[in-house]
C-alpha positions as CSV (number, residue, x, y, z in Angstrom):
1,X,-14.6,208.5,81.7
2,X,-13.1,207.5,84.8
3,X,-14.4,208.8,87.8
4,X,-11.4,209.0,89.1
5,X,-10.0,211.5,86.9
6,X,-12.9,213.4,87.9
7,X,-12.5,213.3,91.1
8,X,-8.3,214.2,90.8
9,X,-9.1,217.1,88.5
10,X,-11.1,219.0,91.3
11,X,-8.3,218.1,93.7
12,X,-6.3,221.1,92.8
13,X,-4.1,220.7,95.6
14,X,-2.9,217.6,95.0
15,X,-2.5,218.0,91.0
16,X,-0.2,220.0,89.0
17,X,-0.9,222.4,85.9
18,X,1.1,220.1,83.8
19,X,-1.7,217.1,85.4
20,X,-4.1,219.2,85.4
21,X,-3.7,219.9,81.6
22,X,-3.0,216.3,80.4
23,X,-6.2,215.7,82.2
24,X,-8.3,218.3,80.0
25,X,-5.9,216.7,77.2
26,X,-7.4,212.9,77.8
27,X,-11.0,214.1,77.8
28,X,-10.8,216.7,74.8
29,X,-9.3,214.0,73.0
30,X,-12.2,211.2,74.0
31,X,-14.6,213.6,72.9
32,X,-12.8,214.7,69.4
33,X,-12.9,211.4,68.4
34,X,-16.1,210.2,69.6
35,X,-18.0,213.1,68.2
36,X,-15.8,215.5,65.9
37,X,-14.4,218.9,66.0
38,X,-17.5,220.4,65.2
39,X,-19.7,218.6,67.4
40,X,-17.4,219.6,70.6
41,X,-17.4,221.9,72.5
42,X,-16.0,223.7,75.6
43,X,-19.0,223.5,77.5
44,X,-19.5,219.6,77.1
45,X,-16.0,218.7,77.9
46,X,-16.1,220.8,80.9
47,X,-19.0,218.7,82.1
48,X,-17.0,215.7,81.3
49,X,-14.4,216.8,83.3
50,X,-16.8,217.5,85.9
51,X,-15.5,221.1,86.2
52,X,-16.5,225.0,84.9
53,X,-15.5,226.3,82.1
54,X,-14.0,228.9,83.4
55,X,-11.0,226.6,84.7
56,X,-10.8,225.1,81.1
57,X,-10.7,228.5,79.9
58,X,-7.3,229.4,82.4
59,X,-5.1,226.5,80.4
60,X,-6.9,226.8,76.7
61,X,-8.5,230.4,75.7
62,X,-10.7,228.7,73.0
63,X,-11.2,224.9,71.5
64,X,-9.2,226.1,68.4
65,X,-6.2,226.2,71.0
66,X,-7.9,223.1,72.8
67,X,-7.7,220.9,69.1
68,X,-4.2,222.4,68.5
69,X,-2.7,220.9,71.4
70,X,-4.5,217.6,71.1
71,X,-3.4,217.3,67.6
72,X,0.7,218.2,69.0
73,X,0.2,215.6,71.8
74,X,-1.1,212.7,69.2
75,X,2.3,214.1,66.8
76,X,4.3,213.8,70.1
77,X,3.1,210.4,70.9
78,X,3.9,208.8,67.4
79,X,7.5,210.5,66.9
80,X,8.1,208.7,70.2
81,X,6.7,205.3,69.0
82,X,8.8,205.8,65.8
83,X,11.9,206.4,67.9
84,X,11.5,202.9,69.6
85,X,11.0,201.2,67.0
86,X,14.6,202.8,65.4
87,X,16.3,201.7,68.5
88,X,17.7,198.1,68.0
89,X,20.6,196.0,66.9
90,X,20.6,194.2,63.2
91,X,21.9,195.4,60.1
92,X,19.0,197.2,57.7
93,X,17.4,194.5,57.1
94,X,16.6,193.1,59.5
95,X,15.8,196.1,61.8
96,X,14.0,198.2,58.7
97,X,11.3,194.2,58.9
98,X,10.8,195.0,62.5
99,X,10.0,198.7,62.0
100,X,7.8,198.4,59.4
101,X,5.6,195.8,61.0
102,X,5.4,197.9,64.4
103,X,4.9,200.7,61.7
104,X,2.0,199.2,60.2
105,X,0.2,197.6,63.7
106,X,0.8,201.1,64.9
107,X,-0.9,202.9,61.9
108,X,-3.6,200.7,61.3
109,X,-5.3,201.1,64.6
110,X,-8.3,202.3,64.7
111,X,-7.8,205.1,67.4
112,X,-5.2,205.6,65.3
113,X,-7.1,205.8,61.7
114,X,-9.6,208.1,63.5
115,X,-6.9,210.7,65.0
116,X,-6.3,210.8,61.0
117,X,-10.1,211.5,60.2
118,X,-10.5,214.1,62.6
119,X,-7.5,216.1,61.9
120,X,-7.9,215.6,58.3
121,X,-11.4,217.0,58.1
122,X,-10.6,220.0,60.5
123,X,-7.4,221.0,58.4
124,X,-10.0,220.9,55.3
125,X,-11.2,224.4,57.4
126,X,-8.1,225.1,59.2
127,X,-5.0,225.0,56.5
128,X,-2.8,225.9,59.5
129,X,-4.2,222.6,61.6
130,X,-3.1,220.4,58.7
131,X,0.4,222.1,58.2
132,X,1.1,221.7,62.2
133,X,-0.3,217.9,62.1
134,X,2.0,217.1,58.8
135,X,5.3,219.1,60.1
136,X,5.3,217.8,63.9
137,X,4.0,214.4,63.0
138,X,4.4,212.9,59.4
139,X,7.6,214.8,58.3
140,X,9.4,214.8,61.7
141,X,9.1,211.3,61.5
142,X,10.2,210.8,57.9
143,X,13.4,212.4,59.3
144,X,13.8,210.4,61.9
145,X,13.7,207.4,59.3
146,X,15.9,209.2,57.5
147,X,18.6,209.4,59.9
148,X,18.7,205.7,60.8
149,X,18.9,205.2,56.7
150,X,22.1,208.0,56.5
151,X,23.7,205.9,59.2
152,X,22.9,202.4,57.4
153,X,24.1,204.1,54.2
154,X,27.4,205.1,56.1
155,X,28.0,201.7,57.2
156,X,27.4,200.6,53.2
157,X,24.2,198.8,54.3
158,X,22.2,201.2,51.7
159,X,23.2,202.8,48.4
160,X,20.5,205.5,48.0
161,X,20.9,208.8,46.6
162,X,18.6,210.6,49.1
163,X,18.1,209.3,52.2
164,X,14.5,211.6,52.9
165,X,13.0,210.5,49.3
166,X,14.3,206.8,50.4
167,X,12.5,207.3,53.7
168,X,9.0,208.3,51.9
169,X,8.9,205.8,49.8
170,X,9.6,203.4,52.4
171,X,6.6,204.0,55.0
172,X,4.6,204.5,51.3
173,X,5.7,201.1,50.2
174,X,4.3,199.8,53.7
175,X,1.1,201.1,54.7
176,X,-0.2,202.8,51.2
177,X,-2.6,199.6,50.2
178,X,-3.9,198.7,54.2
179,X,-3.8,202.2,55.4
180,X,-6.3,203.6,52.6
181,X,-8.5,200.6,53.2
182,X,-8.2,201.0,56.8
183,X,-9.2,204.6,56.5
184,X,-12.3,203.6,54.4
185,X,-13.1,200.3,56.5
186,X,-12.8,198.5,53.6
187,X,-11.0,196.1,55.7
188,X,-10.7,194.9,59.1
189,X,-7.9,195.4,61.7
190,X,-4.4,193.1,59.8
191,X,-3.5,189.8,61.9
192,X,-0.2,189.8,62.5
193,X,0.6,187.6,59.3
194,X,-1.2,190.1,56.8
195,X,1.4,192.7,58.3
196,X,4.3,190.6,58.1
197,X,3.4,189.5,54.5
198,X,3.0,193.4,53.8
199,X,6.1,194.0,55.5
200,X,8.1,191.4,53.4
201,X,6.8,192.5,50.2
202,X,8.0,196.4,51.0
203,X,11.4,195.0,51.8
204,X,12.0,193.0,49.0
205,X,11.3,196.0,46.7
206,X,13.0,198.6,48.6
207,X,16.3,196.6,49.4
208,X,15.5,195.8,45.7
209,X,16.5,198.8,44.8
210,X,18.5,200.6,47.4
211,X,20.5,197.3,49.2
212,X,24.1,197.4,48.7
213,X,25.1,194.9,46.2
214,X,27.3,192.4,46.6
């Protein structure tokens, strides 16, 4: 960890709560993926943090609250990645290519891939970790996706029925093959062709089926 951030956390008068808790935030999260939910605890991140546990303890009251806000922050982060990469000019098309292949570089990351493990094996104990990961991450951005493909529909870009089941299939058409391989390392990180070759083969299928006709 960076000294640094050590050093800044025991400043207390020249950080905020709000630094102060995206500190605690950086190192949780270091040591969730390193060595699991279960291996964690408060005691070793305070050390980390070079801190007592008592000043964890006045931001989270346990590492149940501690994993919950780790797993909003990760949702947080990748509803604003999936934002940017809906902001652009095109018609479908052309903006749906770049989206999927920032999509799948995203998603195939290993930090990323392992945010997945983690959460995934705690919500296997903690049904209510695994609803709050799938609602503020994977469905919020489905809807997102959605939106952009309502708008493209308005504009007679699209012709599909149902704009979230278009939007599911969609991100399931791009990462389903590299994204379960990924998650087993049955594979190694994509190069930038194997992506765009992913990419192209989603788009041919779902403009396939949902493109406007001409």
């Amino acid at each position: 960890m960076d000294t640094k951030l050590t050093k800044t956390i025991d400043s207390k008068g020249r950080m905020s709560g709000e630094d102060r808790r995206e500190a605690i935030l950086d190192v949780a999260s270091e040591i969730f993926l390193t060595e699991g939910y279960a291996s964690a605890s408060m005691s070793s991140i305070a050390a980390r943090l070079g801190g007592s546990k008592g000043t964890l303890y006045n931001y989270f009251k346990s590492k149940e609250e501690l994993f919950l806000a780790y797993v909003q922050r990760t949702c947080a982060l990748h509803r604003g990645n999936i934002a940017d990469l809906l902001i652009g000019d095109g018609d479908a098309r052309t903006l749906l290519t770049a989206f999927g292949k920032g999509y799948l570089r995203a998603f195939t990351a290993e930090q990323v891939l392992q945010n997945w493990r983690v959460i995934s094996a705690e919500s296997s104990k903690s049904p209510e970790i695994g609803r709050e990961f799938y609602e503020s991450g994977p469905m919020q951005g489905a809807r997102m996706l959605a939106n952009y493909m309502q708008k493209a529909k308005d504009r007679g870009e699209l012709t599909m029925p149902d704009v979230m089941v278009a939007a599911h299939q969609f991100t399931s058409l791009i990462h389903g093959r590299m994204i379960k391989a990924r998650l087993l390392n049955f594979i190694p990180v994509p190069t930038d062709a194997e992506i765009a070759a992913e990419v192209d083969a989603a788009i041919f299928v779902f403009f396939a089926a949902y493109g406007a006709k001409a």
